[in-house]
C-alpha positions as CSV (number, residue, x, y, z in Angstrom):
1,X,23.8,-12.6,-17.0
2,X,23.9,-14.6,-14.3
3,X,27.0,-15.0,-11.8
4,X,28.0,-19.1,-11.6
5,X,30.3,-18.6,-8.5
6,X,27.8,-17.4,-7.0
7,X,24.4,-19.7,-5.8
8,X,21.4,-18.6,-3.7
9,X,22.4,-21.4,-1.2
10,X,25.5,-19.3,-0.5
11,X,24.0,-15.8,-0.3
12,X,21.0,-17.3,1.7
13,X,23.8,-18.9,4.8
14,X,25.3,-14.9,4.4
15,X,22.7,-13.5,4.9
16,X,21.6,-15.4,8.1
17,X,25.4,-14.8,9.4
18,X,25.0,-10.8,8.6
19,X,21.3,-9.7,8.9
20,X,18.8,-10.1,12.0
21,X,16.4,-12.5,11.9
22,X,13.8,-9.8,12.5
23,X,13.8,-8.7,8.5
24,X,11.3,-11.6,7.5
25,X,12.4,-12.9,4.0
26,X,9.8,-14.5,1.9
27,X,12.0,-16.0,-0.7
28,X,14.8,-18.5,-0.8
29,X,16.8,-17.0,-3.9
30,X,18.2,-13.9,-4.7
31,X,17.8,-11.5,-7.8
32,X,20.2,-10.2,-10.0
33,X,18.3,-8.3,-12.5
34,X,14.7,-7.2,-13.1
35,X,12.8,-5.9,-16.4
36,X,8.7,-5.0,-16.3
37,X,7.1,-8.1,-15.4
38,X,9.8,-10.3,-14.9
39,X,12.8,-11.1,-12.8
40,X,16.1,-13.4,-12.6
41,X,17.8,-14.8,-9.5
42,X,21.6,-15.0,-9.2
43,X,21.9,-18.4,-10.4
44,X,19.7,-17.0,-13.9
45,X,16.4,-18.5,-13.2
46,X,13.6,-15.8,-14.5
47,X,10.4,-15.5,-12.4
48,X,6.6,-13.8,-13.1
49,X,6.6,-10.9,-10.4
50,X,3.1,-10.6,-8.6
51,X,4.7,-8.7,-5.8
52,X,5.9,-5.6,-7.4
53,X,8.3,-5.1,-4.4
54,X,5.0,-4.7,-2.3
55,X,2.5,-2.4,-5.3
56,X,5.4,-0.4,-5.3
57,X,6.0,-1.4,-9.1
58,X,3.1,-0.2,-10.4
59,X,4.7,0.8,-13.5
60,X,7.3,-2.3,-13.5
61,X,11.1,-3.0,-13.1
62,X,13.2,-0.2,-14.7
63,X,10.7,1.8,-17.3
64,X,12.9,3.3,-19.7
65,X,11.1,6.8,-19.1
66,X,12.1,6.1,-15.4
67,X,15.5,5.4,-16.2
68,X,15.9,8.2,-18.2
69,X,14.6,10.5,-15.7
70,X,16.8,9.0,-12.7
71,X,19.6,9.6,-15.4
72,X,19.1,13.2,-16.1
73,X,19.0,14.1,-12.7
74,X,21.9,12.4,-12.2
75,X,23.8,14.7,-14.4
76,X,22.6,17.7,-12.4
77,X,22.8,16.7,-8.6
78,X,21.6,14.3,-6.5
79,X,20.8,16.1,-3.2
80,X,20.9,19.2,-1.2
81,X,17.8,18.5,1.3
82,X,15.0,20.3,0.3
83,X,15.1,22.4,3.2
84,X,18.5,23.8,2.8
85,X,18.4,24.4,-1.0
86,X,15.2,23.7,-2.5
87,X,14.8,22.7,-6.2
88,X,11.9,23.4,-8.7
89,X,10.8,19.9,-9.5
90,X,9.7,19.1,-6.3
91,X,7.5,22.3,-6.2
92,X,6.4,20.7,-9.8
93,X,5.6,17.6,-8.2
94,X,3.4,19.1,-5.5
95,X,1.7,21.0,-8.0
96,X,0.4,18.1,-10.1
97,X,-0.4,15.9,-6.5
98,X,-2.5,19.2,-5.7
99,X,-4.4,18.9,-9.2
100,X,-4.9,15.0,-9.1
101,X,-5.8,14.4,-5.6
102,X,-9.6,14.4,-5.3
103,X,-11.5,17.7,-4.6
104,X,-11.0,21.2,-6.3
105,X,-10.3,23.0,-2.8
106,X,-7.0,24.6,-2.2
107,X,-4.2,22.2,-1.5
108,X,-0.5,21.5,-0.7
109,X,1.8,18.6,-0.6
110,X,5.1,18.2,1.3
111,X,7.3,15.2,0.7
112,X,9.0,12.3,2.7
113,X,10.9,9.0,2.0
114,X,8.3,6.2,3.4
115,X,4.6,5.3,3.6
116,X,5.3,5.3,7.5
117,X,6.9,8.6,7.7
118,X,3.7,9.8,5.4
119,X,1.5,8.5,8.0
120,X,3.4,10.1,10.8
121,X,3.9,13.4,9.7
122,X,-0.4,13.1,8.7
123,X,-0.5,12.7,12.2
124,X,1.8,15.7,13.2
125,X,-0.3,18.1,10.6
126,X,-3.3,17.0,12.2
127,X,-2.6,17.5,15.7
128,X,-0.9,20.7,15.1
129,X,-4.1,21.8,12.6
130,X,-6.4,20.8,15.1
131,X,-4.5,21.0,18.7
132,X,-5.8,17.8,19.4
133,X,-3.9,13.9,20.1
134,X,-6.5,11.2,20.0
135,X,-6.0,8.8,16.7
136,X,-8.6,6.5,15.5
137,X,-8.0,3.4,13.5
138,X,-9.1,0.6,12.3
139,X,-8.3,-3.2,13.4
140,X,-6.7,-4.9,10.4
141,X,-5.1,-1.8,9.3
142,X,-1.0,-1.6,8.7
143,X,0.2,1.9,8.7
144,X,4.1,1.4,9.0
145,X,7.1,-0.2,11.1
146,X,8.1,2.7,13.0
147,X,6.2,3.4,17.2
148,X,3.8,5.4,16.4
149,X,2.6,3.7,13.0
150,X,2.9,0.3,14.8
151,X,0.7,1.7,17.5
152,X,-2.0,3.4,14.5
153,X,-1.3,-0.4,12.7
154,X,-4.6,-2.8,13.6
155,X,-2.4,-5.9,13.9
156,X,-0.1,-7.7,16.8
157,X,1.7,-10.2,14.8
158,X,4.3,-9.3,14.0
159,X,4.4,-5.7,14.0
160,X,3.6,-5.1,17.8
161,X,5.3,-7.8,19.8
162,X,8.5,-6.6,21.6
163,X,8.1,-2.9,20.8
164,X,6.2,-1.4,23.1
165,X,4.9,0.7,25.2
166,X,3.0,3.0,22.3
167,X,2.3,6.1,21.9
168,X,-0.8,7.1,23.7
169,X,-4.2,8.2,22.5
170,X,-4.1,6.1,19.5
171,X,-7.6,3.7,19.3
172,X,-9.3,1.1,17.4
173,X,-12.4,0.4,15.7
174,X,-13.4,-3.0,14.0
175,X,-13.2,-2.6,10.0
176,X,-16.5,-3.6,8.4
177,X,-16.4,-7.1,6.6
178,X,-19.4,-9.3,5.7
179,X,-17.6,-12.4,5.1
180,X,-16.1,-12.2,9.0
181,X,-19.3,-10.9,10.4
182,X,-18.7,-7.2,11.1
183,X,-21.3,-4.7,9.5
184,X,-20.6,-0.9,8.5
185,X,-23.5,-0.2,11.9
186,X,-21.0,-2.4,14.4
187,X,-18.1,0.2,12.7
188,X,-20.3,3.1,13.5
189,X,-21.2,1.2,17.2
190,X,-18.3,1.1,18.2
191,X,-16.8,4.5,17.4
192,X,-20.0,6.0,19.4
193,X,-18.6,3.8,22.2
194,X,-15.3,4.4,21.9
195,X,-16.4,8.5,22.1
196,X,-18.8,6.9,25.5
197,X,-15.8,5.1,27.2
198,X,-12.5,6.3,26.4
199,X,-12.2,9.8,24.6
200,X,-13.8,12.6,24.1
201,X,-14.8,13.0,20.3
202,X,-13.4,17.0,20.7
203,X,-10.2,15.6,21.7
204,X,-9.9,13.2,18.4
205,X,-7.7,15.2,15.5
206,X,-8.1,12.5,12.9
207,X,-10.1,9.2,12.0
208,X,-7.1,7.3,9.6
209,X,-8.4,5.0,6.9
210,X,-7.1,2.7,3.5
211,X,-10.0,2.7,1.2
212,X,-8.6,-0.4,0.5
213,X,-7.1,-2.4,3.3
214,X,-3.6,-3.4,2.5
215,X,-1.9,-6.2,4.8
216,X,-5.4,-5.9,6.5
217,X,-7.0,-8.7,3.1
218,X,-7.5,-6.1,0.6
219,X,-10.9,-5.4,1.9
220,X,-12.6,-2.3,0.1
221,X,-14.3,0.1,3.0
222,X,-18.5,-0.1,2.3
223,X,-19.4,3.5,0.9
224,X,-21.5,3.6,3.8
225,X,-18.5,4.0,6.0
226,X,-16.8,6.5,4.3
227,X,-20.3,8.8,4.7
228,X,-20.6,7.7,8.3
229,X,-16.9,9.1,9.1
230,X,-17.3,11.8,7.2
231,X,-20.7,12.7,9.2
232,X,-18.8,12.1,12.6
233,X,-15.5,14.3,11.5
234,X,-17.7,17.2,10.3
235,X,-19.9,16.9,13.7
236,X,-17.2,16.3,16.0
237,X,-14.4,18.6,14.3
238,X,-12.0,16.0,13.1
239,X,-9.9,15.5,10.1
240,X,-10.2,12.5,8.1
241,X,-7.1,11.0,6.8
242,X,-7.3,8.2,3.8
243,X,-3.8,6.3,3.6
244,X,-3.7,5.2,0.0
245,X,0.1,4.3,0.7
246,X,-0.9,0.9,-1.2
247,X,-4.3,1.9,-3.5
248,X,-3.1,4.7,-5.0
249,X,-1.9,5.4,-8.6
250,X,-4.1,3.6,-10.8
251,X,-4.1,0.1,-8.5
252,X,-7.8,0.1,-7.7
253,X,-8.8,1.4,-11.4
254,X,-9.2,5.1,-9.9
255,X,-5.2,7.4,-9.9
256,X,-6.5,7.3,-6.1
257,X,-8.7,5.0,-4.2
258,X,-10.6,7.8,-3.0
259,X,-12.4,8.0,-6.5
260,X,-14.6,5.7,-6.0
261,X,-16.1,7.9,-3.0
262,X,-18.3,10.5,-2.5
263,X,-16.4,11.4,0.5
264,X,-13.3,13.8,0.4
265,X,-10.5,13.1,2.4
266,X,-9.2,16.4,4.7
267,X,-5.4,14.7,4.1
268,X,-4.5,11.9,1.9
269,X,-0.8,10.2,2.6
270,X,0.6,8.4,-0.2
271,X,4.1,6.4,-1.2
272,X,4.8,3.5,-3.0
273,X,4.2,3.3,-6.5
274,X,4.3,7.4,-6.5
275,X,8.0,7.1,-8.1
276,X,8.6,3.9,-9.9
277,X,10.4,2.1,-7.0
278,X,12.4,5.4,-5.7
279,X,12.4,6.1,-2.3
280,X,9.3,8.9,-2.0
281,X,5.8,9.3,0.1
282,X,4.0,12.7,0.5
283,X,1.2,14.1,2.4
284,X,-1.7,16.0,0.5
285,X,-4.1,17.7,1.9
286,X,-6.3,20.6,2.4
287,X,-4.3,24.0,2.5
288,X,-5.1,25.7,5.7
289,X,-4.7,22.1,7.6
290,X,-1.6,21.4,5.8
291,X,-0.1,25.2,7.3
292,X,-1.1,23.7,11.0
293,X,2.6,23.0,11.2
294,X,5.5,25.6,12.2
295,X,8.1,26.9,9.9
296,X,10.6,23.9,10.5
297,X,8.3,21.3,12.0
298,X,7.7,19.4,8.5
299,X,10.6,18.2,7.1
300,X,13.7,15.3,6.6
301,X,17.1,15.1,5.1
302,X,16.3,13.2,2.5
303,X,12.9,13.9,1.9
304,X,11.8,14.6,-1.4
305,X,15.2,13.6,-2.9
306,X,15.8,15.1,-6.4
307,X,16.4,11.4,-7.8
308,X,13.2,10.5,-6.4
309,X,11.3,13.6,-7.4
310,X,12.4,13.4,-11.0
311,X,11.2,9.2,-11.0
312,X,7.8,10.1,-9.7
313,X,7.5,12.8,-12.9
314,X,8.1,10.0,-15.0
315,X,5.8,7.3,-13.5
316,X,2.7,9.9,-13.3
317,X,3.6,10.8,-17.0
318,X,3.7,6.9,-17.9
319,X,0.1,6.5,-15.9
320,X,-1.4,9.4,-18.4
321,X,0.8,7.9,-21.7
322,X,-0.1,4.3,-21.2
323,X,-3.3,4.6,-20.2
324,X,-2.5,2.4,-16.6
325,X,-6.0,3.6,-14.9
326,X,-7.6,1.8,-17.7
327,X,-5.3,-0.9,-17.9
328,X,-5.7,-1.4,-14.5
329,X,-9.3,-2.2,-14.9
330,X,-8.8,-4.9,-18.0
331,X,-7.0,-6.8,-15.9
332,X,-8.8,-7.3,-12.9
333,X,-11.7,-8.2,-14.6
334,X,-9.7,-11.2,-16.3
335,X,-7.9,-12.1,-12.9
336,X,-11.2,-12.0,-11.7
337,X,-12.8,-13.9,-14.1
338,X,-10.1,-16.6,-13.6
339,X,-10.2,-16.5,-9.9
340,X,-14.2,-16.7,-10.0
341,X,-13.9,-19.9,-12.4
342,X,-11.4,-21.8,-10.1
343,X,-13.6,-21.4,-7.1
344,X,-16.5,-23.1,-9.0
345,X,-13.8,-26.1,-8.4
346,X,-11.6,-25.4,-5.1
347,X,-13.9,-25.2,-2.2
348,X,-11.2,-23.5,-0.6
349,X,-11.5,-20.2,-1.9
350,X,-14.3,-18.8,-0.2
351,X,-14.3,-15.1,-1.7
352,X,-12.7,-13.1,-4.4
353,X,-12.9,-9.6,-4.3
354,X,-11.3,-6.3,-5.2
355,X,-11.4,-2.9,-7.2
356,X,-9.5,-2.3,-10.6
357,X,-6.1,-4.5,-10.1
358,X,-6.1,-4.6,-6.4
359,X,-7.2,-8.2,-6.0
360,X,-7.3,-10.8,-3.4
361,X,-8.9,-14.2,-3.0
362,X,-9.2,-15.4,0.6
363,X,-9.5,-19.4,1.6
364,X,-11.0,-21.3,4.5
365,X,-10.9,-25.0,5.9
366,X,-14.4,-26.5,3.7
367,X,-14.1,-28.9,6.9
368,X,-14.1,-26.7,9.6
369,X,-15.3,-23.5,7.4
370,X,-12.4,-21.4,9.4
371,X,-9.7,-19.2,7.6
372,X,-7.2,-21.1,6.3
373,X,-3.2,-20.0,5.9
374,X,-2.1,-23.8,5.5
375,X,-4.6,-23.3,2.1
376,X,-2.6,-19.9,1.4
377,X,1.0,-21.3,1.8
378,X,0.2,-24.3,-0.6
379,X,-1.0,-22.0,-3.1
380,X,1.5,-19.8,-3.1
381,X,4.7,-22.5,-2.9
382,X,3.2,-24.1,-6.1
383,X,3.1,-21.3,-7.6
384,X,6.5,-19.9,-7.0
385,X,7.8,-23.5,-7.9
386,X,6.6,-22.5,-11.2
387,X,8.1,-19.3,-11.3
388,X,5.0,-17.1,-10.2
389,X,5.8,-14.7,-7.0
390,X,2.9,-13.9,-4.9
391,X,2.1,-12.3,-1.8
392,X,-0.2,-13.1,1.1
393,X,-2.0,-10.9,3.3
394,X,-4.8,-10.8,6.0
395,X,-5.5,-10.7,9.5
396,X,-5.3,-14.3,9.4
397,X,-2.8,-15.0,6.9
398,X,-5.2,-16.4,4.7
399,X,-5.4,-14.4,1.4
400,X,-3.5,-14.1,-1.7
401,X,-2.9,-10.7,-2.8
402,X,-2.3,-10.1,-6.7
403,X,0.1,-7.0,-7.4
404,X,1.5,-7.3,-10.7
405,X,2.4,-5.1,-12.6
406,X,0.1,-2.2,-14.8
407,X,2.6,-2.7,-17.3
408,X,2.7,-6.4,-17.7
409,X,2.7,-8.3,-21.3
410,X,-0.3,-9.4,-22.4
411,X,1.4,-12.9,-22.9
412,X,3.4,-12.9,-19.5
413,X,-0.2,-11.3,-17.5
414,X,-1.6,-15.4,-19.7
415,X,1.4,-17.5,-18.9
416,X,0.8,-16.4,-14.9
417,X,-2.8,-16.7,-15.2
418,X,-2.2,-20.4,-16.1
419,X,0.3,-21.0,-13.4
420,X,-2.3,-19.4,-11.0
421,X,-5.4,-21.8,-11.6
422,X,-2.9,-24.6,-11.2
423,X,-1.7,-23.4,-7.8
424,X,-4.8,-22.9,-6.6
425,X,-6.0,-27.2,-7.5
426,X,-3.4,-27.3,-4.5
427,X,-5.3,-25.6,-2.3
């Protein structure tokens, strides 16, 4: 039910009194309440969620299996840290990670609370596995918010300005994209340069990749890259690291990104939509890199929290029940489809692209053929005027990212799709 004494007007002049102006808010109105696919503001208007809190919601607002999980735990404790008292489900849940992740060598998993701490502590493993500091990225990447995931992050705006200096020994290479120019060889190029001019490839412990750029435009890495680094870390010694904070369970069609390679991983980090929405990342990876670490250096007081543990049992039950790897295919290829028709018609939209239900369409200037955000932004306000949420993305703000969720209704996954080709006439 919705609150009438209070309006988003209200709670939108609070929250520019009480919060900094650094937390970047994309929407004008606040929600109340949330179920699957949908969602309703304070003053009860409902809204079409293509967001998913950021592919978080992979298996939507407030699955009863989740629920019912977060509830049992509830009835037996809600934390000890881990590393105090330790608990069996989260040696449960590192099991099945072990088993799901790609490659039948010997694994362990540890867990944390956010993508970025994920990424960070794949960082510490991997310098303490290989006794080596040197990072390479990739431009357009987004790794987290914290220094030393800002530094690994590929982009300046916004996540950079103000916050330095950055860690040190942390480099980048350009990611490979036809449509901007950039080839898998320039990739390559430039890492052998990189290894020329400013480290030595023996002091490198890891090469950090998404399969899928995130933030970066949802750009899918070439399998030709993936072989390439995977040629370079076995010549050179260094671990490669995919982050499939945002491709992972059942988003790109595959439970992980990393399916669709040839190429194993040495560590993969993951978060997100592992639990439903719960605060939870972990770090997978290959069992005598993951013991690099001393007794004591891996850890966090509310890492792997029981609440969390018991959600992310529930969501990787719910991906096996419900058939959401599949699912996640059926629908891409009918947002596709849809997207593919409209840019018959909006000259705009210069590519669509993705893998399973981890979709973007990018837009240019026809004029000046140069990317366009002003395109992005009309898009996206027409859309939410008509109660669709979407997200952007890209390294120039010009892309519309799609992240419903797996879950949605049939007939809500339509009534979107229809508010989506008449956004995108506003182009």
């Amino acid at each position: 039910m919705s609150n009438a004494a209070i309006t988003n007007q209200d709670l939108h002049n609070r929250r520019l009194a009480a919060t900094p102006r650094g937390i970047g808010v994309m929407a004008n109105f606040f929600i109340e309440r949330a179920l699957n696919s949908e969602v309703w503001d304070v003053e009860g208007k409902r809204y079409i969620d293509f967001a998913g809190g950021i592919a978080v919601l992979n298996t939507g607002h407030r699955h009863p299996k989740i629920v019912a999980a977060i509830e049992a735990q509830l009835q037996q404790f809600t934390h000890t840290c881990y590393q105090v008292l330790p608990y069996e489900s989260y040696v449960t849940l590192a099991e099945r990670i072990n088993a799901l992740t790609p490659g039948k060598h010997a694994k362990k998993t540890c867990f944390f609370s956010s993508g970025a701490e994920a990424l960070e502590n794949a960082i510490k493993i991997a310098r303490a596995s290989t006794g080596r500091p040197g990072v390479v990225a990739f431009a357009g990447a987004f790794h987290g918010r914290t220094i030393m995931t800002s530094a690994m992050t590929g982009k300046v705006s916004p996540y950079k300005i103000g916050f330095g200096p950055f860690p040190a020994e942390i480099y980048h290479i350009p990611f490979p994209i036809d449509l901007h120019g950039v080839s898998v060889e320039d990739s390559i190029n430039a890492l052998h340069l990189l290894f020329k001019a400013d480290i030595d490839p023996k002091r490198v412990a890891a090469i950090v990749i998404e399969p899928v750029q995130g933030e970066g435009g949802f750009y899918a890495a070439p399998p030709a890259l993936m072989q390439a680094l995977r040629k370079e870390c076995d010549e050179h010694g260094i671990l490669l690291i995919y982050d499939e904070v945002q491709t992972g369970f059942g988003r790109t069609g595959k439970l992980f990104a990393a399916e669709h390679y040839d190429v194993i991983p040495d560590i993969i980090t993951m978060a997100k939509s592992l639990a439903g929405g719960t605060t939870l990342s972990a770090v997978c990876g290959k069992a005598e890199v993951m013991d690099g670490p001393a007794p004591g250096g891996l850890g966090g007081t509310y890492a792997g929290n029981p609440l969390a543990i018991a959600a992310s049992h529930a969501v990787l039950d719910i991906i096996e029940e419900e058939k959401l790897v599949e699912r996640a295919n059926v629908l891409g290829a009918k947002l596709t489809a849809r997207l593919k028709a409209a840019q018959a018609k909006v000259p705009a939209i210069k590519d669509v692209r993705g893998l399973g239900s981890m979709i973007a369409a990018e837009f240019f200037d026809p004029a000046t053929n140069e990317p366009s955000m002003d395109a992005v932004k009309r898009v996206q306000q027409a859309a939410l005027a008509e109660g669709l949420i979407l997200l952007t993305c890209g390294v120039y703000g010009n892309a519309i990212r799609f992240l419903y969720p797996l879950t949605i209704q049939d007939e809500i996954f339509d009534e979107a799709l229809d508010i989506i080709d008449r956004a995108l006439a506003k182009a």
